[in-house]
LUMVO-970104 format. One record per atom (N, C-alpha, C): residue number from 1; atom name; x, y negated, z. Coordinates in pm, whole numbers, plus 50000, padded with zeros to 5 digits. Example, Ala and Ser with C-alpha at 12.3 -4.5 7.8 and 13.67 -1.06 7.14 Angstrom:
! residues 2
[1, "N", [51319, 50569, 50780]]
[1, "CA", [51230, 50450, 50780]]
[1, "C", [51320, 50330, 50780]]
[2, "N", [51285, 50225, 50708]]
[2, "CA", [51367, 50106, 50714]]
[2, "C", [51290, 49997, 50787]]
This chain:
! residues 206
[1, "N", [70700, 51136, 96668]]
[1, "CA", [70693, 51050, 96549]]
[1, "C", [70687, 51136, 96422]]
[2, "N", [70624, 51071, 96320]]
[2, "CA", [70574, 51196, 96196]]
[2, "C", [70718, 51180, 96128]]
[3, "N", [70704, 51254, 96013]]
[3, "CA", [70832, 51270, 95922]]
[3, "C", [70823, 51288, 95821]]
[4, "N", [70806, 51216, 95691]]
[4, "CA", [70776, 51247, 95564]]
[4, "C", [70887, 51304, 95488]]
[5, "N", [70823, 51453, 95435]]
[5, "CA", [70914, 51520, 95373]]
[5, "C", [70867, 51452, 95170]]
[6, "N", [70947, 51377, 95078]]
[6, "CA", [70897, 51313, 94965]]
[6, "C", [71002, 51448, 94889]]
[7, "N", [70934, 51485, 94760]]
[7, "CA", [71055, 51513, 94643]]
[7, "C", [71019, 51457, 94532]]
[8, "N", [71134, 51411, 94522]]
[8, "CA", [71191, 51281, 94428]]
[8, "C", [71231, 51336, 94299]]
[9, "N", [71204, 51306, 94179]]
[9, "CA", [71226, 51374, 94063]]
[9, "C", [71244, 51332, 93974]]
[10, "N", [71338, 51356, 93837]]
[10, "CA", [71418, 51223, 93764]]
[10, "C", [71280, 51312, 93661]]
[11, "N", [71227, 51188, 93597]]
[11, "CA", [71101, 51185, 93491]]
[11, "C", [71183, 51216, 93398]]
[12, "N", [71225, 51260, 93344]]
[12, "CA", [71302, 51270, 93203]]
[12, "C", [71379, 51429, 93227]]
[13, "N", [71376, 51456, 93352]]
[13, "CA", [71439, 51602, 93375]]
[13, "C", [71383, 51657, 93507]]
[14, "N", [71261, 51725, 93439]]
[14, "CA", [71178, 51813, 93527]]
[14, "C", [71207, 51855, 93647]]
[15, "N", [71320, 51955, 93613]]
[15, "CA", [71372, 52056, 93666]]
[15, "C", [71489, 51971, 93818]]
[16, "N", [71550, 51855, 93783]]
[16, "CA", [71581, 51814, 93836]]
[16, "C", [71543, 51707, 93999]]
[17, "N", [71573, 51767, 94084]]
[17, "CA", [71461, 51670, 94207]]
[17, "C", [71562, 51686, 94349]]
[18, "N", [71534, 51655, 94434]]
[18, "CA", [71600, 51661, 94554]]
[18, "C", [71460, 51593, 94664]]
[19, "N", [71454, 51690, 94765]]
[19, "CA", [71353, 51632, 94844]]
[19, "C", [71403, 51600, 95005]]
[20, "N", [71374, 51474, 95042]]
[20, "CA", [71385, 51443, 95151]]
[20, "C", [71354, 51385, 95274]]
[21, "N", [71385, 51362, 95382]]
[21, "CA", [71299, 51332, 95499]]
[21, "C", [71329, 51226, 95546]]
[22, "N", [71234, 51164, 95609]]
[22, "CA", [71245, 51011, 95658]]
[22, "C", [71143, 51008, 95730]]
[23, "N", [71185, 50953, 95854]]
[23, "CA", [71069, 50881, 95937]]
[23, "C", [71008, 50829, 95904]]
[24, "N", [70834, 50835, 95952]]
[24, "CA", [70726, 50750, 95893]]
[24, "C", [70779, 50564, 95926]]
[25, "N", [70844, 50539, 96024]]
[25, "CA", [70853, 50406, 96045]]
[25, "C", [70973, 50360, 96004]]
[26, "N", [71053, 50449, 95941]]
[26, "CA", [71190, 50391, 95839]]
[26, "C", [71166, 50302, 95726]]
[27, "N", [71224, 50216, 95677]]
[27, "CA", [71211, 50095, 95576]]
[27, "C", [71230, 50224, 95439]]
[28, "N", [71153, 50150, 95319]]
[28, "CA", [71129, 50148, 95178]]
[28, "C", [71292, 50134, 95157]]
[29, "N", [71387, 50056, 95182]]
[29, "CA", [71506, 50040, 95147]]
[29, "C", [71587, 50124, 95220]]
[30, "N", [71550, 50215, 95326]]
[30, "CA", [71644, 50291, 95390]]
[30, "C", [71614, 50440, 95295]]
[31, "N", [71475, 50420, 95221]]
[31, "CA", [71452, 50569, 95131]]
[31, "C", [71565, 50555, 95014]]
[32, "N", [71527, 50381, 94950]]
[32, "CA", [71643, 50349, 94833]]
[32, "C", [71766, 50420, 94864]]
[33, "N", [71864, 50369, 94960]]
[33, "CA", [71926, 50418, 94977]]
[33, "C", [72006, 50525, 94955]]
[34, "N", [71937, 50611, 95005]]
[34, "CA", [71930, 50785, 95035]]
[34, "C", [71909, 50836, 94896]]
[35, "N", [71772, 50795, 94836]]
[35, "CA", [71774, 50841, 94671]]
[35, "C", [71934, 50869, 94626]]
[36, "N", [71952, 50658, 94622]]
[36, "CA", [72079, 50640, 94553]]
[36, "C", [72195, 50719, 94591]]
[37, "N", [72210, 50822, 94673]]
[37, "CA", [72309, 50837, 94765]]
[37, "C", [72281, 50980, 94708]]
[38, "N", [72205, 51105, 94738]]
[38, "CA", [72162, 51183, 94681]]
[38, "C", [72180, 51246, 94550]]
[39, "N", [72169, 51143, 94446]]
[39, "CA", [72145, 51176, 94297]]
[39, "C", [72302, 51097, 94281]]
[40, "N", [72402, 51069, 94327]]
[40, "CA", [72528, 50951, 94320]]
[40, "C", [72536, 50861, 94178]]
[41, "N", [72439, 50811, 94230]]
[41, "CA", [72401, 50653, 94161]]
[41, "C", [72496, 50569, 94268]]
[42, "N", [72528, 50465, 94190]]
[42, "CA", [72558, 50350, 94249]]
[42, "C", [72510, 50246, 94342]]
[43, "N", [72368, 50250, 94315]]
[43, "CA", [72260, 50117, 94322]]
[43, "C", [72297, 49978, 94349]]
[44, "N", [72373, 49955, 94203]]
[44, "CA", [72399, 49839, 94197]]
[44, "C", [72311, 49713, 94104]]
[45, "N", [72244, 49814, 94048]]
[45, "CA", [72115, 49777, 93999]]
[45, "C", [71958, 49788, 94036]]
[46, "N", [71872, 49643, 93981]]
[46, "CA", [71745, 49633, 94053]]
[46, "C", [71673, 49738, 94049]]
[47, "N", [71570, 49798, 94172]]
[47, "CA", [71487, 49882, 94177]]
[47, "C", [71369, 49887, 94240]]
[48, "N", [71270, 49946, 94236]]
[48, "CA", [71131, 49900, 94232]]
[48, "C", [71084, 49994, 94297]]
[49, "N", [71005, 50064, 94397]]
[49, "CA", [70864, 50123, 94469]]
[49, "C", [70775, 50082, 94393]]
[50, "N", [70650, 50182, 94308]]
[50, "CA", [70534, 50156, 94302]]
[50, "C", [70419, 50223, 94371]]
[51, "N", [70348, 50201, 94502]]
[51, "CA", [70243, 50286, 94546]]
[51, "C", [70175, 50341, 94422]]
[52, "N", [70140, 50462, 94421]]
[52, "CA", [70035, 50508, 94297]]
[52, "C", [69948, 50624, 94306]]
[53, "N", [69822, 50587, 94205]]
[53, "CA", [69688, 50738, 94279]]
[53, "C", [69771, 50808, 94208]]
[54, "N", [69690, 50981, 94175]]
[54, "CA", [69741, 51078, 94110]]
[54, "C", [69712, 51032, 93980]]
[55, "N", [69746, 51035, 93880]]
[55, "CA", [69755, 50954, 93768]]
[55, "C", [69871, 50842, 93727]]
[56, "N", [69939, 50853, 93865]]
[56, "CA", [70072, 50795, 93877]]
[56, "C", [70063, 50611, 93768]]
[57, "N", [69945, 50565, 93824]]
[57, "CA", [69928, 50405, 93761]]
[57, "C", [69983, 50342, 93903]]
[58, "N", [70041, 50234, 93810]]
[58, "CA", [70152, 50165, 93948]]
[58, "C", [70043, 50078, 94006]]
[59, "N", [70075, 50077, 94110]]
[59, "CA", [69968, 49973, 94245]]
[59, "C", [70107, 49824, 94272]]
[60, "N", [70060, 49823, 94414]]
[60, "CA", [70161, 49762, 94512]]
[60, "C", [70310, 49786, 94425]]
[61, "N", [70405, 49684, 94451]]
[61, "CA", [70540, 49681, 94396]]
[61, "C", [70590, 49646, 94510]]
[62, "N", [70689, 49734, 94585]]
[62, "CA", [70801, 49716, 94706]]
[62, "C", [70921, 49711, 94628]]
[63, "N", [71014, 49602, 94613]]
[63, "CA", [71128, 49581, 94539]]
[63, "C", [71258, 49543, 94614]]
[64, "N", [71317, 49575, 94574]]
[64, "CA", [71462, 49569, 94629]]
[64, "C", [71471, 49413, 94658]]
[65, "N", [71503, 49346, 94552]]
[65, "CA", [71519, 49180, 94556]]
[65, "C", [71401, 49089, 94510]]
[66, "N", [71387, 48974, 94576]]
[66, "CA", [71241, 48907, 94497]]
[66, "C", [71263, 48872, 94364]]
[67, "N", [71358, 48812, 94307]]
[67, "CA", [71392, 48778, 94171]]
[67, "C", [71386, 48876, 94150]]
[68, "N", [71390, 48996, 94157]]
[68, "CA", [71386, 49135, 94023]]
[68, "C", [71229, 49184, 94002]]
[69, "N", [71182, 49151, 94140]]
[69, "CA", [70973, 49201, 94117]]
[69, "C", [70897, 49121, 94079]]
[70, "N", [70762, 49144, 94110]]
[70, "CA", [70669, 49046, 94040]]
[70, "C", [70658, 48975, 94147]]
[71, "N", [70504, 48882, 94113]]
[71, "CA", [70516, 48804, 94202]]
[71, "C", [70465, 48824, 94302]]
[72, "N", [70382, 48936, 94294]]
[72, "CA", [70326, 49009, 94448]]
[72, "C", [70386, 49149, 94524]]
[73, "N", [70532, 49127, 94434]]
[73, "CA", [70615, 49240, 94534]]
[73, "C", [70684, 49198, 94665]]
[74, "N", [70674, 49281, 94757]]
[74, "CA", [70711, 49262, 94890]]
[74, "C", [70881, 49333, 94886]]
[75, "N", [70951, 49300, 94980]]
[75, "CA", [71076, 49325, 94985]]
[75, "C", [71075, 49476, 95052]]
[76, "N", [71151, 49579, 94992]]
[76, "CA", [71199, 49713, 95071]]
[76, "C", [71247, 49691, 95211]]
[77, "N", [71347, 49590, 95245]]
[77, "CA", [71365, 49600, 95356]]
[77, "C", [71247, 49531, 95482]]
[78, "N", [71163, 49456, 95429]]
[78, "CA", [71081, 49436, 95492]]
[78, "C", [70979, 49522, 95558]]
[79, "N", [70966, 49657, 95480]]
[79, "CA", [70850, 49753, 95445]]
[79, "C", [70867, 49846, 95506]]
[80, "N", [70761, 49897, 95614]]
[80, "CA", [70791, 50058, 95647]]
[80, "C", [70723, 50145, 95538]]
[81, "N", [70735, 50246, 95582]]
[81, "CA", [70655, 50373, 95513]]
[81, "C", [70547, 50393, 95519]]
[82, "N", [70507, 50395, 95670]]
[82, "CA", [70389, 50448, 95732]]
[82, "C", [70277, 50304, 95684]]
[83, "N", [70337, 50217, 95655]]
[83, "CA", [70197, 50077, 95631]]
[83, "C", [70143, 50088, 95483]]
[84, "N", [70209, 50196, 95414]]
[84, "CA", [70201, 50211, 95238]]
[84, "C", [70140, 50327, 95258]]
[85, "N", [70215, 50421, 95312]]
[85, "CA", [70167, 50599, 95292]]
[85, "C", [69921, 50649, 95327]]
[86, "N", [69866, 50631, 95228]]
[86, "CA", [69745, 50630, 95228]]
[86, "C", [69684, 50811, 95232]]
[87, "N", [69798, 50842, 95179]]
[87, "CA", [69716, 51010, 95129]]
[87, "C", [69836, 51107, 95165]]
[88, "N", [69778, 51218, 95209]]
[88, "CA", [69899, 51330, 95266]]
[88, "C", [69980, 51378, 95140]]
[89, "N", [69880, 51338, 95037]]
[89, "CA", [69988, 51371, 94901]]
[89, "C", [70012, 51218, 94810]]
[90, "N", [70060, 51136, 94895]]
[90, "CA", [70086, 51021, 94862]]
[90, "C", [70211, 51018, 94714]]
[91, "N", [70179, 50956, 94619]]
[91, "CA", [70245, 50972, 94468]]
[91, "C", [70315, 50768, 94451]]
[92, "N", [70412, 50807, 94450]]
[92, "CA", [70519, 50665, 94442]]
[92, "C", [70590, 50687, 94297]]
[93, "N", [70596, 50603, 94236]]
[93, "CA", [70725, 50625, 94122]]
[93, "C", [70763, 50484, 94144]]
[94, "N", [70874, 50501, 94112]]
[94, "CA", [71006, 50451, 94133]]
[94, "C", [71132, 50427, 93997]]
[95, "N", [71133, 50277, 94015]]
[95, "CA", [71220, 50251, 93882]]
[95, "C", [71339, 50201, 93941]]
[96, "N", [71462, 50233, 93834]]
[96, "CA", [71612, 50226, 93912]]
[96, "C", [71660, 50138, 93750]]
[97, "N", [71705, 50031, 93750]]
[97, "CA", [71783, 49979, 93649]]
[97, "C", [71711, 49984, 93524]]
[98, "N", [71582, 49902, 93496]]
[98, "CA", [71506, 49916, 93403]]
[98, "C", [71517, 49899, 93290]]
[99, "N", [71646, 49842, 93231]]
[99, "CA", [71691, 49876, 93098]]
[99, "C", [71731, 49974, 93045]]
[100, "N", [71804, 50041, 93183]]
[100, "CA", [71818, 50172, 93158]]
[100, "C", [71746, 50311, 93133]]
[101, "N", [71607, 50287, 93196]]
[101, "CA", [71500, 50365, 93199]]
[101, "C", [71507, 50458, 93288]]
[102, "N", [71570, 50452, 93402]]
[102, "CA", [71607, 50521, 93503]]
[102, "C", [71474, 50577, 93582]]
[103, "N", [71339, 50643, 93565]]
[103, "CA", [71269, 50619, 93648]]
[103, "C", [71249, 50789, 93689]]
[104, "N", [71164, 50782, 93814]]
[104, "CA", [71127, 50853, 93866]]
[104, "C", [71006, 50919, 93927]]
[105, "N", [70960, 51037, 93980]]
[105, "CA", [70844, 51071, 94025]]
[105, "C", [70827, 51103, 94160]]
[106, "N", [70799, 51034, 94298]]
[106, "CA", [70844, 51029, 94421]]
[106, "C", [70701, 51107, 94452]]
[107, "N", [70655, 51264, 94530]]
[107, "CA", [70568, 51295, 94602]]
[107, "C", [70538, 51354, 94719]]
[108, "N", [70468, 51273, 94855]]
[108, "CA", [70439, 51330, 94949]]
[108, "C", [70448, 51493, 94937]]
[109, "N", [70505, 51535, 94986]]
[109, "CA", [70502, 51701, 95036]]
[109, "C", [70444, 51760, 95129]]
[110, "N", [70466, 51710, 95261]]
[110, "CA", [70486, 51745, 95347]]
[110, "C", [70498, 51655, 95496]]
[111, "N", [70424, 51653, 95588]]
[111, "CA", [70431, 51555, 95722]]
[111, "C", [70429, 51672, 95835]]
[112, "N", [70580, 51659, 95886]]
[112, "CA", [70629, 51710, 96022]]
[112, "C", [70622, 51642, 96127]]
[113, "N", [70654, 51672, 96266]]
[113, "CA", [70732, 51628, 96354]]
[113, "C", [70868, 51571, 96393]]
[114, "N", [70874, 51482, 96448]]
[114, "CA", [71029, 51443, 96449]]
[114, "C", [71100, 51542, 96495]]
[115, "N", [71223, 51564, 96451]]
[115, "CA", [71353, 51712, 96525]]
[115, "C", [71450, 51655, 96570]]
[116, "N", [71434, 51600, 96769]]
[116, "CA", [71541, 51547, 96806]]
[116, "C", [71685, 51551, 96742]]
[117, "N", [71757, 51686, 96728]]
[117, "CA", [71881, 51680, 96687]]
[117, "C", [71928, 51662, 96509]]
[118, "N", [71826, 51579, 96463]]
[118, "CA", [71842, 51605, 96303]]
[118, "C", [71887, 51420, 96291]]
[119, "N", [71936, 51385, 96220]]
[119, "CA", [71915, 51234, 96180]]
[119, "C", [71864, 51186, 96103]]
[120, "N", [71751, 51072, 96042]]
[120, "CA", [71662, 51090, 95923]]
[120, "C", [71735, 50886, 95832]]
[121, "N", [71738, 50894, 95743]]
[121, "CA", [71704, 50985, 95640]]
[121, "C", [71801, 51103, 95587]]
[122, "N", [71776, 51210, 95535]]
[122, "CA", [71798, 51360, 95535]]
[122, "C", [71784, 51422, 95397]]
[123, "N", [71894, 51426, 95334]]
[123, "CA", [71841, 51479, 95198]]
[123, "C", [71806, 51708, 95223]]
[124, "N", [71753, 51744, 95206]]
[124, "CA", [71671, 51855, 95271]]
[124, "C", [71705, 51983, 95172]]
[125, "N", [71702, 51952, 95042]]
[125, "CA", [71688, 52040, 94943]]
[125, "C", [71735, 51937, 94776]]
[126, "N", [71858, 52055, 94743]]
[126, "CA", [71886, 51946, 94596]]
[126, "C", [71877, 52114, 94472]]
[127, "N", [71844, 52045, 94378]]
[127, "CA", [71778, 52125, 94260]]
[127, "C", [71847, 52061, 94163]]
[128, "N", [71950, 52108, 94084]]
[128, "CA", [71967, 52041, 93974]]
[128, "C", [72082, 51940, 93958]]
[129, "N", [72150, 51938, 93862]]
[129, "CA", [72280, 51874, 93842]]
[129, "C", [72168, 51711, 93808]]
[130, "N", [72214, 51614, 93877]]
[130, "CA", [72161, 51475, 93823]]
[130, "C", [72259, 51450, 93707]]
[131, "N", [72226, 51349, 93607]]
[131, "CA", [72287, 51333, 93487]]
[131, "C", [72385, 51207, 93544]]
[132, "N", [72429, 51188, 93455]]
[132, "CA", [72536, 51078, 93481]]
[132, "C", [72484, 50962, 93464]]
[133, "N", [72514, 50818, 93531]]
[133, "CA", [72453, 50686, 93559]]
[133, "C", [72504, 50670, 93412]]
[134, "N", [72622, 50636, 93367]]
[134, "CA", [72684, 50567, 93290]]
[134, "C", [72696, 50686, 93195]]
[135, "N", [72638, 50620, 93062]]
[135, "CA", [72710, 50731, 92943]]
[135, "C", [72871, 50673, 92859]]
[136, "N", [72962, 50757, 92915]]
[136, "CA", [73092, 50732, 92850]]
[136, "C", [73123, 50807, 92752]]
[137, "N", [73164, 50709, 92629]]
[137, "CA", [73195, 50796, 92467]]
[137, "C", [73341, 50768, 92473]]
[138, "N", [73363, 50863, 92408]]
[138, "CA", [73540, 50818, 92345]]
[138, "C", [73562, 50867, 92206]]
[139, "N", [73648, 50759, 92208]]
[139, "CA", [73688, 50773, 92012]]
[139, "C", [73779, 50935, 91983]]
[140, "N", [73716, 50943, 91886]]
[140, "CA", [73741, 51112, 91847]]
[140, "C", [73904, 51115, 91876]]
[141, "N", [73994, 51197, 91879]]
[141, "CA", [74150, 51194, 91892]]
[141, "C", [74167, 51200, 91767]]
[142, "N", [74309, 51137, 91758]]
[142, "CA", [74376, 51112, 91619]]
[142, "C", [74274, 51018, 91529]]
[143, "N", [74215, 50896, 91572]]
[143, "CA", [74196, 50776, 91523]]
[143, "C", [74214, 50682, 91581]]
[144, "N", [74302, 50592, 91521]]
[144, "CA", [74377, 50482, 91611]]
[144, "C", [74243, 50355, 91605]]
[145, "N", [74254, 50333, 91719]]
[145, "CA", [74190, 50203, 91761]]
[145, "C", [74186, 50118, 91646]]
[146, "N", [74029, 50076, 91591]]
[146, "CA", [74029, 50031, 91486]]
[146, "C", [74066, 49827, 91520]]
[147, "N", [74084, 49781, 91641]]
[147, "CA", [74124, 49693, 91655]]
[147, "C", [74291, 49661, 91574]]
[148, "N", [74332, 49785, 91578]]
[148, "CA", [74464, 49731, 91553]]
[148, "C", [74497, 49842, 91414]]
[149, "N", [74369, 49881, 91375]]
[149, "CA", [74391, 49957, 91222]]
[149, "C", [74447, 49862, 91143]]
[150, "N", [74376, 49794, 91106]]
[150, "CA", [74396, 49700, 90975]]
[150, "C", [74537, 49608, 90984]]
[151, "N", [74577, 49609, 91085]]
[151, "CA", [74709, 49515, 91117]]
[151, "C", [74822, 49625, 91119]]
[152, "N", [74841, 49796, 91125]]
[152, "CA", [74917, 49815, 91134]]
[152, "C", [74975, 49904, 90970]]
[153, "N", [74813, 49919, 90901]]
[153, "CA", [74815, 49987, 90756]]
[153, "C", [74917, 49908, 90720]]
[154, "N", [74919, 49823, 90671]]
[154, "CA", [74985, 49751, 90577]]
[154, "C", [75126, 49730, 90583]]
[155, "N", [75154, 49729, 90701]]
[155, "CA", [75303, 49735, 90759]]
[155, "C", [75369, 49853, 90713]]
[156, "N", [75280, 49947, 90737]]
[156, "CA", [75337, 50087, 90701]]
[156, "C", [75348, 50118, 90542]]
[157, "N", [75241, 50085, 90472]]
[157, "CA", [75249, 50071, 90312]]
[157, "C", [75387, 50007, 90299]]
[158, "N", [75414, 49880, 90325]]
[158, "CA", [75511, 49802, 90272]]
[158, "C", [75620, 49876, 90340]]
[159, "N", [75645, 49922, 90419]]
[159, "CA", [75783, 50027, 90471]]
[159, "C", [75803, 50152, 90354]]
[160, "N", [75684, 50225, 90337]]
[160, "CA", [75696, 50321, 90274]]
[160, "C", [75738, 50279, 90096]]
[161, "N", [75699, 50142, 90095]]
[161, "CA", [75720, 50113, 89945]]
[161, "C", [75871, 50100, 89933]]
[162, "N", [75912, 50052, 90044]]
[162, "CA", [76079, 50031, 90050]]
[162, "C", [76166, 50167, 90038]]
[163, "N", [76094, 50277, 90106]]
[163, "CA", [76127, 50359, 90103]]
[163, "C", [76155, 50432, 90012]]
[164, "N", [76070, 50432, 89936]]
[164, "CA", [76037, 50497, 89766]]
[164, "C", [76151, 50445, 89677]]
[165, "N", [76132, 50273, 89711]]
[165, "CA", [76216, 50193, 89634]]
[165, "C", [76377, 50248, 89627]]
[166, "N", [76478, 50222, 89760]]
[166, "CA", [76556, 50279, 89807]]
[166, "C", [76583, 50410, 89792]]
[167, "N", [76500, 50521, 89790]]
[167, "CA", [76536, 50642, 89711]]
[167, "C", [76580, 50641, 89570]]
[168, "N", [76468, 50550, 89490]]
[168, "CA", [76514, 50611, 89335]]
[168, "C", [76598, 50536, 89269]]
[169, "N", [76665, 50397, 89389]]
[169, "CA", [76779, 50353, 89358]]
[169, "C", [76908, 50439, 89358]]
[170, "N", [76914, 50477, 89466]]
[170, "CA", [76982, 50579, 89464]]
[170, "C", [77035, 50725, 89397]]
[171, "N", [76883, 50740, 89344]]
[171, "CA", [76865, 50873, 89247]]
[171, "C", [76922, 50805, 89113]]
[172, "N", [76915, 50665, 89086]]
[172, "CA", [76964, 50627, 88934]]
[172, "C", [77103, 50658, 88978]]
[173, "N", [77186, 50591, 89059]]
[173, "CA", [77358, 50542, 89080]]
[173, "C", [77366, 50717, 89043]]
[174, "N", [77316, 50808, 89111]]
[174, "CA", [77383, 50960, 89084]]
[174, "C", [77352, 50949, 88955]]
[175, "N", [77233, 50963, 88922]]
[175, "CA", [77243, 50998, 88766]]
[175, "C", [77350, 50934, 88702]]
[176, "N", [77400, 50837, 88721]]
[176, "CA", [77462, 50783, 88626]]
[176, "C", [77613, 50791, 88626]]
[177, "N", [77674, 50834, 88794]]
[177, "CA", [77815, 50909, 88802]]
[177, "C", [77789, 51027, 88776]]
[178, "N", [77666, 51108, 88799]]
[178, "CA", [77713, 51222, 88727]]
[178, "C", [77734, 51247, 88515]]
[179, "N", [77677, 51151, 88528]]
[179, "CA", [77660, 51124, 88323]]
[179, "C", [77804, 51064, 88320]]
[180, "N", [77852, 50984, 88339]]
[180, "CA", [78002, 50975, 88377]]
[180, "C", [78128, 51045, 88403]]
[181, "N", [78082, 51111, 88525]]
[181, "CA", [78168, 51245, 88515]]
[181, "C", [78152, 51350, 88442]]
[182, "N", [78061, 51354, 88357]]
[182, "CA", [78071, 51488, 88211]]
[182, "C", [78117, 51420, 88098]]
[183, "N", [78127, 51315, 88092]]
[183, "CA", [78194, 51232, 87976]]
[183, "C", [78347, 51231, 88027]]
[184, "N", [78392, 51221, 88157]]
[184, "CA", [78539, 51288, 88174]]
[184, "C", [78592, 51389, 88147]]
[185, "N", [78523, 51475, 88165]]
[185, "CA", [78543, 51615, 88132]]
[185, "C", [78508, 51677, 88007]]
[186, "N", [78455, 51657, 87937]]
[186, "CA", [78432, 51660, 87779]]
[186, "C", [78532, 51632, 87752]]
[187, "N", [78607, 51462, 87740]]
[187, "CA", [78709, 51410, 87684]]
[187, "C", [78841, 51545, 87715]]
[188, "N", [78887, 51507, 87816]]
[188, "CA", [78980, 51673, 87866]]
[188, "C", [78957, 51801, 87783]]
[189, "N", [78817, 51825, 87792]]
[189, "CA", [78797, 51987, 87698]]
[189, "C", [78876, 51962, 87540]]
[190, "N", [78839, 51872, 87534]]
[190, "CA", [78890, 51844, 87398]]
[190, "C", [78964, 51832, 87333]]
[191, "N", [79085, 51729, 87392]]
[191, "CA", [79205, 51742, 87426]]
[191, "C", [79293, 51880, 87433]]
[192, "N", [79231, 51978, 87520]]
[192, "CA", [79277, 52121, 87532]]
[192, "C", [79297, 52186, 87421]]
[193, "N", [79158, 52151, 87311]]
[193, "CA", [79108, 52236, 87249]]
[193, "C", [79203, 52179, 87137]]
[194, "N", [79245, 52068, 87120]]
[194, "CA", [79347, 52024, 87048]]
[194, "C", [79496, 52067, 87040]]
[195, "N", [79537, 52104, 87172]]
[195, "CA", [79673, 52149, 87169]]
[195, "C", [79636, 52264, 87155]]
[196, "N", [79575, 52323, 87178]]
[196, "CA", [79570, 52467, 87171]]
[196, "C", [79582, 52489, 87012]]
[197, "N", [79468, 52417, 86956]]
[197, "CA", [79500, 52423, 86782]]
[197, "C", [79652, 52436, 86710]]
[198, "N", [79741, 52336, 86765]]
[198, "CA", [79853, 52293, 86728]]
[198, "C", [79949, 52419, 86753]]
[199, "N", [79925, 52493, 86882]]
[199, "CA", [79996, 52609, 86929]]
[199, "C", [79971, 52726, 86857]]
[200, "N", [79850, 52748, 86815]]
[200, "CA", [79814, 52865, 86690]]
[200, "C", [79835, 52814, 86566]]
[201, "N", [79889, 52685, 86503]]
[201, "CA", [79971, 52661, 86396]]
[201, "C", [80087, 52705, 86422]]
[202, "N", [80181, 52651, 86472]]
[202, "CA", [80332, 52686, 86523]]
[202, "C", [80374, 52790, 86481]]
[203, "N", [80282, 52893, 86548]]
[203, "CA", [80281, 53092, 86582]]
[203, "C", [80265, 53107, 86412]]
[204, "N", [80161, 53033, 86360]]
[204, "CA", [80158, 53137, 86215]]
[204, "C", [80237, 53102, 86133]]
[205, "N", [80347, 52951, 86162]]
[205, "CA", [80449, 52928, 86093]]
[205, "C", [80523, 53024, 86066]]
[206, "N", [80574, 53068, 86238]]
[206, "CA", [80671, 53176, 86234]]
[206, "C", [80628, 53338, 86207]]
């Protein structure tokens, strides 16, 4: 039985591809699969087979689900390989989650023999870090969740106003025992300075 060796290649990153083997009479959805499995996608989203010449213009549509293709796409699991495959350098692209723009460049390589002890499908050769399905952002550190910005500013203003408040209450009461306590002590100096007067009269009496 033949064995199509395909490498599969993310259109948006050249360099990136993984090529693999599958029996000519394995299903369109057993290749899905394997892609998805390969590059660790999820495939939880719709995806599409397009037969195509070199010029890579889409033909035939083999689709995962009928609601996701047109109206003359046939189902992957319905589909072998070998009833599509026309040219030894047979050219497929392949769309994965089309909002996403997930697509790809699928090309015949290569047609072997089956290798009793191998199991197909077979990822053969991987090239390249695949990018990530999902792009995850995170809020820079040290900015609080603007859900709960605006509800917690103000709380904090009005604490800090208390705060302020409560200090320079405080800063008056001192000022004002200490202006107090130098008006005690003045009075006393004075006093001193009085007897003392009276005591250097006395002396020059005598």
């Amino acid at each position: 039985m033949a064995v199509y060796r395909f490498r599969v290649t993310f259109e948006d990153f050249d360099d990136t591809y993984r090529d693999i083997d599958i029996r000519s009479t394995q299903s369109f959805l057993q290749f899905h699969n394997t892609i998805q499995e390969a590059i660790g996608f999820d495939n939880s989203k719709p995806a599409s087979f397009y037969m195509s010449n070199d010029n890579w213009k889409k033909g035939q549509e083999i689709t995962f689900a009928k609601e996701s293709g047109g109206a003359a796409a046939v189902l992957m699991s319905e589909s072998r390989l070998c009833d599509y495959i026309a040219d030894p350098h047979q050219k497929i692209y392949y769309m994965f989650d089309a909002p996403s723009q997930w697509n790809f460049f699928i090309e015949l390589i290569r047609i072997t023999g089956e290798d009793p002890s191998k199991k197909y499908p077979a990822v053969t050769r991987v090239n390249g870090e695949a990018p990530k399905q999902y792009l995850v952002i995170e809020p820079p550190k040290g900015i609080a969740d603007p859900e709960f910005a605006d509800d917690d500013l103000p709380v904090d203003a009005e604490e800090g106003e208390e705060q302020i408040l409560d200090s320079g209450e405080e800063e008056d009461q001192d000022d004002t025992e200490s202006v107090g306590f130098g008006e005690a002590v003045d009075e006393e100096e004075y006093d001193n300075i009085e007897e003392r007067s009276e005591e250097n009269s006395e002396r020059d009496e005598f």
